[in-house]
C-alpha positions in Angstrom: 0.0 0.0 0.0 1.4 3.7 -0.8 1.3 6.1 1.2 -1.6 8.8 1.2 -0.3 11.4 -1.6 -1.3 14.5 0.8 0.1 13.2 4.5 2.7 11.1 3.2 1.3 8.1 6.3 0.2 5.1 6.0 -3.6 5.1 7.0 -6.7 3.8 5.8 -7.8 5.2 2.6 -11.0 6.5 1.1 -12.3 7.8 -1.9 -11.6 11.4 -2.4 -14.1 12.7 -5.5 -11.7 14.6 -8.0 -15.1 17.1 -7.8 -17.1 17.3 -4.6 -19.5 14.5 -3.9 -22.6 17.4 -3.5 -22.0 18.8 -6.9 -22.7 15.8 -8.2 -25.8 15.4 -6.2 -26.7 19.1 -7.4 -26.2 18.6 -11.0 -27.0 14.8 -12.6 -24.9 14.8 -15.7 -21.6 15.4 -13.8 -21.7 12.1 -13.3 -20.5 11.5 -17.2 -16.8 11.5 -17.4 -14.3 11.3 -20.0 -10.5 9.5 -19.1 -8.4 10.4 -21.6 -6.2 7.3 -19.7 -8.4 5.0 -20.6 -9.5 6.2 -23.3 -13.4 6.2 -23.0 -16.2 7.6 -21.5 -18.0 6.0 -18.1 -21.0 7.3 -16.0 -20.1 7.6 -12.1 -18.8 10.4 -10.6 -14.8 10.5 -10.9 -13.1 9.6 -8.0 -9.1 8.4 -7.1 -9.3 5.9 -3.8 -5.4 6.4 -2.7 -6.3 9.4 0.0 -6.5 8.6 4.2 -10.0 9.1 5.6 -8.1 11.8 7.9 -6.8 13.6 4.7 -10.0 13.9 2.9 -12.7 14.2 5.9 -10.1 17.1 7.7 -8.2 19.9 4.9 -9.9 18.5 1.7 -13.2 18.5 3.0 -12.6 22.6 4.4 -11.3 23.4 0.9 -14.3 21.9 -0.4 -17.1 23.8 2.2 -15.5 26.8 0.5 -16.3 25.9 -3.3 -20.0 24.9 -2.1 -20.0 28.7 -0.5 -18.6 29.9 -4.0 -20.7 27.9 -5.9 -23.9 28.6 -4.2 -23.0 33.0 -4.6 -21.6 32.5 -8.2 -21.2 29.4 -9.8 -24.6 27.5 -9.7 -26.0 30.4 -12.4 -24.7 30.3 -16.1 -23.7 33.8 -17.7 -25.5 34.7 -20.9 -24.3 36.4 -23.7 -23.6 40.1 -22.8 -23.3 39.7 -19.0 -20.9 40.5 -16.6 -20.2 38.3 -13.5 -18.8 39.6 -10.3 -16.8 36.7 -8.1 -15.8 37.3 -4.3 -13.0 35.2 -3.6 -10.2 34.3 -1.0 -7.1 33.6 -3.6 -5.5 31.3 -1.5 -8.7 29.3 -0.6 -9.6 29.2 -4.4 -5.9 28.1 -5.6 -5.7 25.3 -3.2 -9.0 24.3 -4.0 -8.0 24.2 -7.7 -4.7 22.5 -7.0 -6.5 20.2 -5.1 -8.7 19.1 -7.9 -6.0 19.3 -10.6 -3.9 17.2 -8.6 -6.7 14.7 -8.2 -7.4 14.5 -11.7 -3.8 14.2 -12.6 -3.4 10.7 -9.8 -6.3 9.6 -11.9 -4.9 10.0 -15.2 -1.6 9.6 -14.3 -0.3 12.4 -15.8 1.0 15.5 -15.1 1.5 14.6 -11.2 5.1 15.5 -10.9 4.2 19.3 -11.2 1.6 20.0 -8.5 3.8 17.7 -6.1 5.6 20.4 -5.1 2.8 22.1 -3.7 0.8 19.6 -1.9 2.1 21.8 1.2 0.2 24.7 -0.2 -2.8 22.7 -0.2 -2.8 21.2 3.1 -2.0 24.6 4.5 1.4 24.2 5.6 3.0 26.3 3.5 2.8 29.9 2.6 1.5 30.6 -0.9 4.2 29.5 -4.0 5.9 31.8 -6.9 5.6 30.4 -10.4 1.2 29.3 -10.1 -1.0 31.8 -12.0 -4.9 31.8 -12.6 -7.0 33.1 -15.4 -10.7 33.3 -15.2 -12.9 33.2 -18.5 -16.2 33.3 -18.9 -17.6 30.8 -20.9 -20.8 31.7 -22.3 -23.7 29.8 -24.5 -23.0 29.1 -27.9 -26.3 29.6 -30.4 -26.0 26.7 -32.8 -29.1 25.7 -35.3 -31.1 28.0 -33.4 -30.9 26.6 -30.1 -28.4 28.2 -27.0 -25.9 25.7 -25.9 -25.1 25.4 -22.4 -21.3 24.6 -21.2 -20.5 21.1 -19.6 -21.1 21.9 -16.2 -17.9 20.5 -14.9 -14.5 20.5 -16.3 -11.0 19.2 -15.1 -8.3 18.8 -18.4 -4.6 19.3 -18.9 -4.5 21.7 -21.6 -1.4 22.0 -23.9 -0.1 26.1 -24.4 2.0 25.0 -27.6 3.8 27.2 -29.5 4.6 29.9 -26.4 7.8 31.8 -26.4 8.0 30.3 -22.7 8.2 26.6 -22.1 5.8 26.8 -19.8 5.2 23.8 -17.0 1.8 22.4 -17.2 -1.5 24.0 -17.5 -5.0 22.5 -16.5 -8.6 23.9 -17.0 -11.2 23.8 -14.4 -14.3 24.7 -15.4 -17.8 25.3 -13.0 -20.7 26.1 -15.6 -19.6 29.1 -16.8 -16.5 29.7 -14.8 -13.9 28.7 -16.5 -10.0 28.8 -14.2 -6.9 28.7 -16.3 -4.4 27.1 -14.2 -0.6 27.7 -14.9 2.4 26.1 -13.3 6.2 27.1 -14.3 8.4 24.4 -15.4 11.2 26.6 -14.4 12.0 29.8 -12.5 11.5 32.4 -14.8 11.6 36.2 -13.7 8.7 37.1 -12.2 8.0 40.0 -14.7 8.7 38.1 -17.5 6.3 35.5 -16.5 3.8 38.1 -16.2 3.8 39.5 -19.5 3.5 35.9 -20.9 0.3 34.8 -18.8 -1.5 38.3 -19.5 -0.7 37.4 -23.2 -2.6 34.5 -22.9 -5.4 35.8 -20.7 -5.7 38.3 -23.8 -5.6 35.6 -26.6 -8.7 33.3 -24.3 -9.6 36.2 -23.7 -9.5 36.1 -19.8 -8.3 38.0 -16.5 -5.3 37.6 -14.7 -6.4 37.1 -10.9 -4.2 39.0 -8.5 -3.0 37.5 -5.3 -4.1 40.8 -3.4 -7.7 41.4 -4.9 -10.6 39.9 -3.3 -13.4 40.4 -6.1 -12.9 40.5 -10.3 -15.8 41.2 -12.5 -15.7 39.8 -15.5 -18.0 40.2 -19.0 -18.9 37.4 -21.8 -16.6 37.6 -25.0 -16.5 35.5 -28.1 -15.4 32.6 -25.9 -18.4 30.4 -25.7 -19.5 26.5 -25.4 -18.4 25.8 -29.1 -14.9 27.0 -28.3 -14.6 25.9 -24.7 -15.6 21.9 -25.8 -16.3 21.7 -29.3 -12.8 19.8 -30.3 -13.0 17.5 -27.4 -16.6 16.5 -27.7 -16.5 15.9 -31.5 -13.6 14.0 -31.3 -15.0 11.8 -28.6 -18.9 11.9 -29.7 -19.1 8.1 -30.1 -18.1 7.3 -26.7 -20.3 9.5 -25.3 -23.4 8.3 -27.0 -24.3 5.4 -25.6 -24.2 6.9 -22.2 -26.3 10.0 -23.2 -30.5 8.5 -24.3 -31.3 8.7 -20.5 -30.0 11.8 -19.7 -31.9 13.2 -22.8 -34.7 11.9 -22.0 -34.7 13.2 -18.5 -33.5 16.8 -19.6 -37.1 16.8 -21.9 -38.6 16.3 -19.0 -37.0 19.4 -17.3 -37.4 21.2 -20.3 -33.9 22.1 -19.6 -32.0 23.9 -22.0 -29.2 21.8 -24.1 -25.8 21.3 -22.8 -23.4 20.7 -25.9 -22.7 16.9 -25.4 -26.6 16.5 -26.0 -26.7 18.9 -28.9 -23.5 17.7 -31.1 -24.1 14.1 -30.2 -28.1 13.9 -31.2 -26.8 15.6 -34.9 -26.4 18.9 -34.0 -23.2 19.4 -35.2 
């Protein structure tokens, strides 16, 4: 048995859900995940089992109480076309929070684990906050396709590639919630600060996004061209066959609700 990735003991483990347990009792078609490991798509909410019960009922569980405050103030509401959305945030809180789940999803797909190491201090709280870790936000608003609004995936957690950067730049994930949509960037090596800087606000401008200070408690941020089509559109029409057998009840249910289409349900059905 290895040791729990966040204590470094030896205890009894548990699942820890890559995203909280009561989002996915909040929102039904979380529970349809893609691993790019395995290489398909499987309903059930994403989970790693490697953490200690102490681990992820004690630090993991208070970084999570704070999402469900977050999510309940700004996240639980998508952000039409035109809007502005204002978030109230503790930067440290968020960025462990997002380390957290990054780090999570990374044990899971085995990938990308050796970068966010370094900081499991951070995320536990035992450590002051790092140099090198920035965050973008974007807003990622409805697409209109055929007519019909398309609603982002509700929940998000991918590496993401920055190719072609005059940086070599670490490892980057995206973690999106609805329309909230957290560019994560970790340095592969120590550049200058400044330098750094001027390279993450050039990609914060290319999304388009905004840079979140360390110092800054609230950001409002407006609706651009970024919307569902650009946010998922590769991922989900490269992977539309794996998604559709899992996707008839979901449909069905979402009829019901007279709910508004979320993109998986659109470009799978023939939309695209």
């Amino acid at each position: 048995m290895n040791p729990c990735p966040y204590c470094g003991k030896f205890r009894k483990r548990s699942n820890e859900h890559i995203f909280p347990d009561w989002l996915h009792r909040l929102i039904p078609e979380c529970d349809l995940n893609y691993s790019a490991r395995a290489g398909k798509v499987h309903k059930g909410a994403a989970k790693v089992g490697d953490v200690c019960k102490v681990c992820n009922n004690g630090e993991l569980s208070t970084l999570d109480a704070y999402v469900k405050g977050l999510w309940h103030d700004h996240f639980s509401r998508f952000v039409l076309d035109g809007e502005t959305a204002t978030l109230t945030y503790d930067y440290d809180l968020l960025l462990r929070w997002l380390l957290k789940t990054c780090f999570n999803s990374a044990r899971a797909e085995r990938k990308g684990v050796e970068f966010i190491l370094p900081y499991v201090p951070f995320i536990m709280g035992q450590m002051p906050r790092p140099n090198g870790i920035f965050l973008i936000l974007s807003l990622i608003r409805p697409a209109v396709i055929a007519g019909k609004r398309v609603l982002p995936w509700p929940i998000r957690c991918s590496r993401v590639g920055l190719q072609g950067q005059e940086l070599d730049w670490g490892a980057s994930w995206a973690v999106s919630l609805r329309s909230f949509q957290f560019l994560l960037m970790i340095e592969q090596e120590q550049y200058d600060l400044e330098q750094a800087r001027v390279f993450v606000k050039s990609i914060a401008k290319s999304m388009p996004g905004i840079l979140l200070e360390p110092d800054n408690t609230t950001i409002t941020a407006r609706t651009s061209h970024f919307d569902t089509l650009a946010a998922y559109g590769k991922h989900f029409l490269a992977h539309a066959a794996k998604y559709e057998p899992h996707v008839a009840s979901h449909n069905a249910e979402q009829r019901k609700k007279k709910a508004m289409t979320t993109f998986v349900d659109f470009s799978i059905t023939g939309g695209l």
